[in-house]
N, C-alpha and C positions, 0 to 999 in steps of 0.2 A: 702333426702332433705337436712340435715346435711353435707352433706359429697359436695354437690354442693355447698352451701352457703360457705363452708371452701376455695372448689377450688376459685370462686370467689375472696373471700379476699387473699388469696393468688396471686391473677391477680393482681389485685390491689395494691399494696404490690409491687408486682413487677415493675407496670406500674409509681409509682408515689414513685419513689426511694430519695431520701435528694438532689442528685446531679439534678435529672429532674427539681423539683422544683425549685433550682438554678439555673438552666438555664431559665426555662420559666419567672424570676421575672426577670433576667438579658435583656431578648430582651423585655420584656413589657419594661421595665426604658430604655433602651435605644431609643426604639421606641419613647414613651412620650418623650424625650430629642430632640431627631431630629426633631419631627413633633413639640414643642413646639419653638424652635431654627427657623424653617423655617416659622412659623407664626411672631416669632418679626424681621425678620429681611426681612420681604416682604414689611412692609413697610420703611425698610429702611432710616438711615439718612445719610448725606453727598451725599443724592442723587440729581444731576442736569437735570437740559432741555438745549437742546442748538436748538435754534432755527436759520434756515438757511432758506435766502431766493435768490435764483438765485447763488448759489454759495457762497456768503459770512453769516457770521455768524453776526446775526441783535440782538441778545437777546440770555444771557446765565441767567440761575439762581436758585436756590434751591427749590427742589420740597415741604419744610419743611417750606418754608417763610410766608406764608397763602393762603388766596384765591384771584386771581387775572386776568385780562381779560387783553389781549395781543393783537392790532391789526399791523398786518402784510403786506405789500405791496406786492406782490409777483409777477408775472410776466403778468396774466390777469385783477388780480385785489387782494383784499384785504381778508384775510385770519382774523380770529377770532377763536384766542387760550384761553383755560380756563385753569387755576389751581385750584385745590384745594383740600383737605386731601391729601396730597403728590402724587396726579397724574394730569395728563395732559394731553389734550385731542385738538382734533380741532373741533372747532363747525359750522362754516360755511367757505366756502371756494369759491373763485370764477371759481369752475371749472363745466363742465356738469354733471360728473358722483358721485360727491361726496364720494368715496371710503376711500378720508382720512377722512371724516365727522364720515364713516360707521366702520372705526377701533374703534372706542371708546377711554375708558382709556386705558392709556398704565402707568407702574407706574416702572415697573424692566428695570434694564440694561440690555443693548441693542435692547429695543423695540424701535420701531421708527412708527409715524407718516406720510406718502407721500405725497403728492399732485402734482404728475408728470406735469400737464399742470400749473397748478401754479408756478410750482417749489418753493412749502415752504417743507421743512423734520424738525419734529420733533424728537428731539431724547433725552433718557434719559440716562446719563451716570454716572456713579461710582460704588458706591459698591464693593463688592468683585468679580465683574464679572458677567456677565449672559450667558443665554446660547449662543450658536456658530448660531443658528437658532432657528428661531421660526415662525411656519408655523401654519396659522387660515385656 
């Protein structure tokens, strides 16, 4: 029984050498670094909305300004944008299917908002970039 208990700590011993433990403290802190970098920087500052309606650009503005309701002219009728804690959203739209109603918030670059029969797009632009696509 002696003589297992030795092989063991000698596994051990083996298993959890000065350098492993280095490493394993090295990708936890790194981890925590990335994952705590991409929480402060999702909400984002310098971040804006550019709201367009039938082609031109009606309202640009910073998603950081406060809370604020936006109505929109757009090609059926009258489109009703909300801000607020640094995201942006469409709340009512004058279209049949509602799908821009149904996106939600959107808050990262280059998320965008549609409303094809209305023709309003919301879009949020800055930061360091967003993804290339982004599919719901």
């Amino acid at each position: 029984m002696t003589g297992e208990s030795a092989r063991e700590r000698r596994y051990l011993k083996r298993w959890w050498a000065p350098g492993d433990v280095i490493l394993v403290l090295a990708v936890v802190a790194l981890s925590a670094f990335l994952i705590l970098q991409g929480i402060a920087g999702a909400g984002g500052s310098g971040l804006e909305a550019r709201v367009t309606a039938n082609g031109k650009e009606v309202a640009r503005f910073s998603l950081q300004e406060g809370e604020r309701t936006l109505s929109v002219q757009g090609f059926q009728g009258e489109s009703l944008i909300e801000v607020k804690e640094g995201r942006v959203r469409m709340v009512d739209s004058a279209c049949p299917d509602k799908l821009c109603v149904r996106t939600g918030w959107i808050s990262r670059p280059g998320e965008s908002a549609v409303c094809l029969p209305n023709r309003v797009v919301i879009e949020v632009l800055g930061g360091e970039g967003g993804p290339d696509v982004v599919n719901r």
